[in-house]
N, C-alpha and C positions, 0 to 999 in steps of 0.2 A: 163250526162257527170260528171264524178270524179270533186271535188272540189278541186282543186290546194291549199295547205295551203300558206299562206305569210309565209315566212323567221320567222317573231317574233312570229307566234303562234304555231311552231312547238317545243315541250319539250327541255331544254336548252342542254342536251346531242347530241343533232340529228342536231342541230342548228352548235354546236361546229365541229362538224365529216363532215358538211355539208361546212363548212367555210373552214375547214383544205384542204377539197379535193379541192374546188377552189385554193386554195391559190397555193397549190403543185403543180397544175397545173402549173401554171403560174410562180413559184417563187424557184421548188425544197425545199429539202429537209434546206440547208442551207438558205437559201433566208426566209422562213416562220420563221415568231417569235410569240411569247404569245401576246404580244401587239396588233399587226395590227390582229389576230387570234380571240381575244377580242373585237375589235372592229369589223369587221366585222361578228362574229355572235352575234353581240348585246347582250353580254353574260357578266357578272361581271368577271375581271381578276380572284378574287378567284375561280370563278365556275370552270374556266379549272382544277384546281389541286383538285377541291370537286371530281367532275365526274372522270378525271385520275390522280391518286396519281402520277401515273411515269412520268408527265411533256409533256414538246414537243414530248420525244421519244415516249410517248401513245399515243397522241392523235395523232401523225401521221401514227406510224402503225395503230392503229383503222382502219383511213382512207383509207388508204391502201387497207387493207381488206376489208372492207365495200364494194371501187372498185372494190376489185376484184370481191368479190361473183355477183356483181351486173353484170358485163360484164359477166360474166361466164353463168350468167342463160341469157344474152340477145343473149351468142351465141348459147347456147342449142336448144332456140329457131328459131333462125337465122337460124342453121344448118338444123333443122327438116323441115323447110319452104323451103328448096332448096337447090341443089347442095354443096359439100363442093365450088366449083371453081365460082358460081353465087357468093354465100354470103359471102364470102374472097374477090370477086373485089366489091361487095356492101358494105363489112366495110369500102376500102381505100377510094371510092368515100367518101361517106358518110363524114369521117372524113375530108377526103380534103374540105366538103364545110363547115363544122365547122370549121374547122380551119380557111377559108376565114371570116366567120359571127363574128370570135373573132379577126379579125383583127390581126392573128397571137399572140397573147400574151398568148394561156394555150395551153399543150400541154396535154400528155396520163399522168394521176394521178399517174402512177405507175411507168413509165418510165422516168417521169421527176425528181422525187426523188432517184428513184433507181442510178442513177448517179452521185452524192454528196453523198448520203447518204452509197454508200457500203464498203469503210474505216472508217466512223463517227458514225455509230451506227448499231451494232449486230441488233436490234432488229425490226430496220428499214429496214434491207439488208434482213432480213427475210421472215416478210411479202409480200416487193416485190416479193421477189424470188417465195411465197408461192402462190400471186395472177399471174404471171406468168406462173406457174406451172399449176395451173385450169385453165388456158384460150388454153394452149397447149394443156393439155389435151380434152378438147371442141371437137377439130378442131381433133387431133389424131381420139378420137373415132367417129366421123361424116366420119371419110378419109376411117377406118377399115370397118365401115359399107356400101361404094361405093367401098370396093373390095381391099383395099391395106393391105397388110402383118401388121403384127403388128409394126414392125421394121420399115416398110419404111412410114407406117402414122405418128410414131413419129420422122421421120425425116423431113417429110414434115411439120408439123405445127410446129416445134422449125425455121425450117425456113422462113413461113411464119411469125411467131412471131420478129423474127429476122428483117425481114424487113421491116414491118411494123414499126416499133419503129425507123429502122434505115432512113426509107423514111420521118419519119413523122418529125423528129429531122431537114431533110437538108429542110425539105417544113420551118419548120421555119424559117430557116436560111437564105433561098434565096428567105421568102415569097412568094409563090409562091404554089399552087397548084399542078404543076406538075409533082414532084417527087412523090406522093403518089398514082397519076394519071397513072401514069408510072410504077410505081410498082404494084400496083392492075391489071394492065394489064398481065405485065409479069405472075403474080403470076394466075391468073385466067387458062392464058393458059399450065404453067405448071401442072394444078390441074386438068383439063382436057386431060389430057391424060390417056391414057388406064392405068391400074395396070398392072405390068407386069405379065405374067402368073407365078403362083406358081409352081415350079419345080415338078415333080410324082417321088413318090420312086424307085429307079433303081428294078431291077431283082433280083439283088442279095441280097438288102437288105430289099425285102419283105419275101427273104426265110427264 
C-alpha cells in the first residue's frame, strides 16, 4: 500500500496549495486569508509570497486548478468505468456522504469560491471557470461516446454541472443529504435515456 505522507513532510509549496483547497472549501474565496492559510499548512507567513509573488489571488487560483485537473482526471476515469448516468448518480451519492462525514462545513473547492470570488478577482473568476470547463467537458465527451450529438452532450453536462453545485450548495443549507440524493436521482434518469436518433439527410439534399 502507498505511504500516505503527513501534512508537514510534504514540500512547503504543496503544503500551501493543499491548505488553500481546504480552506476554500469551507470558507470561499472571501472568507480565506494568509494568516489562518499560514497556519494551517504549517508554512512561515513569508513562504506564501516566496512560492506566489501574486498574494492570495495566486495561491488561490493555484488551488483552484490544482482542483480542477484533479477532479477532471477522477472523472476520466469514473467515466470509463461506467455509464455516463451510473457515475453522475455515483458522484451525487458519493458527495452527499462527504458532505454528511464534514458535518456540512466544506463544500466543492471550486464552486464555493467561484461565488465571492467572480466580481473580486479576474483571476480567481478564471480558474474557476477554467476547472469548470474540464469537468464539463469530462462528462460531454463520455455522453458523445454513449451516442449523444455533439450539441446535446454539451448540454447535458453544463447541466448536470449546474446542478450538482446547485444541489450541493441547498444540502449545505438545509444540512441535509437529500437535495444531492434527489438530484443524482433525477439526473441519472435523465442520462439514461435513449439519444435521440440523429436526423438522415433528406433526398433532396444528398442530390
Amino acid at each position: 500500500m502507498w505511504r500516505v505522507a503527513r501534512t508537514e513532510e510534504r514540500p512547503t509549496k504543496e503544503r500551501i496549495v493543499r491548505a488553500a483547497r481546504r480552506l476554500l472549501s469551507a470558507h470561499g474565496y472571501e472568507g480565506t486569508g494568509l494568516k489562518e492559510l499560514s497556519e494551517t499548512a504549517r508554512a512561515p507567513y513569508g513562504s506564501i509570497y516566496f512560492h506566489f509573488p501574486g498574494g492570495k489571488d495566486e495561491v488561490i487560483a493555484t488551488a483552484v486548478r490544482d482542483a480542477g485537473r484533479e477532479r477532471a482526471a477522477a472523472f476520466a476515469v469514473e467515466l470509463s468505468e461506467a455509464s455516463p448516468a451510473h457515475a453522475i448518480d455515483a458522484l451525487f451519492r458519493r458527495t452527499a456522504q462527504a458532505l454528511e462525514d464534514a458535518d456540512y462545513a466544506r463544500g466543492c473547492v471550486v464552486g464555493t469560491p467561484s461565488l465571492d470570488a467572480s466580481t473580486s478577482s479576474e483571476i480567481v473568476r478564471a480558474a474557476c471557470d477554467e476547472a469548470f470547463a474540464s469537468w464539463i467537458d469530462a462528462i460531454a465527451a463520455s455522453l458523445r461516446e454513449h451516442g449523444s450529438t455533439r450539441a446535446r452532450a454539451r448540454e447535458l453536462a453544463s447541466t448536470v454541472m449546474a446542478t450538482f453545485e446547485g444541489a450541493l450548495m441547498l444540502a449545505r443549507s438545509q444540512r441535509s443529504p437529500e437535495p444531492l440524493l434527489a438530484a443524482g436521482k433525477v439526473m441519472r434518469q435523465v442520462l439514461e435515456e435513449p439519444p435521440a436518433p440523429r436526423p438522415r439527410p433528406s433526398r433532396a439534399a444528398a442530390r
